[in-house]
VEXMARVEX-288388 format. One record per atom (N, C-alpha, C): x, y, z; residue in one letter. Coordinates in steps of 0.05 Angstrom, whole numbers, padded with zeros to 5 digits, always signed. Layout:
residues N
XYZA;...
This chain:
residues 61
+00593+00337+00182X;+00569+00352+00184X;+00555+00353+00157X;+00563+00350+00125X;+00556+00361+00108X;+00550+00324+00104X;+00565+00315+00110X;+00563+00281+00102X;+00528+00279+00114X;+00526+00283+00138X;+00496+00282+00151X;+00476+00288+00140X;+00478+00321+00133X;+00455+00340+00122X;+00450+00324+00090X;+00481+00312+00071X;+00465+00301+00048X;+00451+00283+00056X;+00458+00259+00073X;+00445+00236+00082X;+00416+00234+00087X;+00410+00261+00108X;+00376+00262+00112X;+00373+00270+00101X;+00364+00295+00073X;+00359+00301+00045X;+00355+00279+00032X;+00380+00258+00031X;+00376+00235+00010X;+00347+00218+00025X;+00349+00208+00045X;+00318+00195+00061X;+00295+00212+00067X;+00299+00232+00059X;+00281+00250+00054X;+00261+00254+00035X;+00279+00254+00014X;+00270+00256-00019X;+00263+00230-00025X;+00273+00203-00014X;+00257+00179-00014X;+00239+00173+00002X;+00241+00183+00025X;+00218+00171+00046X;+00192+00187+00041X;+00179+00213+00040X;+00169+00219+00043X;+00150+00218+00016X;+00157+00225-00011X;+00137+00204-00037X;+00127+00182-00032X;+00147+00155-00022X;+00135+00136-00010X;+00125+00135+00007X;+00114+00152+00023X;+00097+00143+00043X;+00077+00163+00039X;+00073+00181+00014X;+00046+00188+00012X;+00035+00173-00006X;+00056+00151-00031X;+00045+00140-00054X;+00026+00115-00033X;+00038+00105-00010X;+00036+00084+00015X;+00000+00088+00020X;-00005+00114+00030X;-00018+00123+00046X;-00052+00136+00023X;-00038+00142-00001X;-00051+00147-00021X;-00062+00117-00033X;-00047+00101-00026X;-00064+00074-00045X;-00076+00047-00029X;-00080+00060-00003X;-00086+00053+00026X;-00110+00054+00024X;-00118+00086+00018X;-00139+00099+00026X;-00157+00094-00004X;-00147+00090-00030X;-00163+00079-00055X;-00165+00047-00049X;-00153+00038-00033X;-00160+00006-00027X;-00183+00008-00001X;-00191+00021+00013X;-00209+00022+00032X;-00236+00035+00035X;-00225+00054+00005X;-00259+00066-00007X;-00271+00042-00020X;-00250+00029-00038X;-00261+00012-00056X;-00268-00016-00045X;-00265-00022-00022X;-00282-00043-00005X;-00299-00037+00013X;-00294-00006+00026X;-00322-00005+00039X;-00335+00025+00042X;-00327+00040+00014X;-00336+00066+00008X;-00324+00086+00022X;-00326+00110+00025X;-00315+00131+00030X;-00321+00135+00064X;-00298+00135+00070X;-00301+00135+00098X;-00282+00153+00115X;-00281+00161+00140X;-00265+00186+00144X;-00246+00175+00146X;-00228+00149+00153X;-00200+00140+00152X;-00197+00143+00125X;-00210+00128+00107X;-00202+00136+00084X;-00196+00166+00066X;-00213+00190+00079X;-00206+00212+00068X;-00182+00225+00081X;-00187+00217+00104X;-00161+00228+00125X;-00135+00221+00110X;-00133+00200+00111X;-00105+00187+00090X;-00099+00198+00072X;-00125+00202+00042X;-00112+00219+00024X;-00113+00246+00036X;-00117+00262+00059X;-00123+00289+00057X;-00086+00289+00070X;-00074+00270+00080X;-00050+00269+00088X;-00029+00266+00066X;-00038+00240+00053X;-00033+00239+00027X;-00020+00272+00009X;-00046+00290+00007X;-00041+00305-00007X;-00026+00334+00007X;-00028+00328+00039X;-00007+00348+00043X;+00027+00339+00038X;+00033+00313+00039X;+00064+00294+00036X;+00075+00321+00014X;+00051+00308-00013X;+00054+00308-00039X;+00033+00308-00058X;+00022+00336-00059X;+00005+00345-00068X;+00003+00323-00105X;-00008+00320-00112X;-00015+00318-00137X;-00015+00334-00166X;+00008+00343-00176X;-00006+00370-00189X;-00014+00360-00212X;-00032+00386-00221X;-00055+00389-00249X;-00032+00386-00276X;-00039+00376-00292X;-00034+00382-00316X;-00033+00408-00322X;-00008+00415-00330X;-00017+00453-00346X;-00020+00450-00372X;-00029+00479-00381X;-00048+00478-00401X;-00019+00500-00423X;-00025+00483-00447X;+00000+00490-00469X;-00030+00509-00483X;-00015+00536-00483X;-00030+00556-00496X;-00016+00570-00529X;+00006+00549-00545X;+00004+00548-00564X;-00002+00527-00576X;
C-alpha cells in the first residue's frame, strides 16, 4: 500500500511539470506562428493552473 501511494507521488511530481512545461511551449509556438488565438490562450490558461509561474520576490534589505 505505501509502495503504491510513493509510486503515484513519484509520477506525479514528474508528470504534471511536464505537461504544463508541454502545454506552455505549445501554446508560445502557436501564438508565434499565427498570433494569439483562443487554443493558444486556453493552453497557457491550463498551463498556469498545472503550475502556476511564480513572481520573483522582492529582497527588502
Amino acid at each position: 500500500m505505501m509502495r503504491k501511494r510513493i509510486g503515484q507521488y513519484a509520477v506525479m511530481a514528474v508528470a504534471v511539470p511536464l505537461a504544463a512545461a508541454g502545454a506552455r511551449r505549445l501554446s508560445h509556438t502557436l501564438e508565434a506562428r499565427r498570433g494569439p488565438t483562443g487554443v493558444s490562450r486556453l493552453l497557457t490558461r491550463g498551463a498556469d493552473m498545472l503550475r502556476p509561474q511564480r513572481a520573483r520576490r522582492r529582497r527588502f534589505w
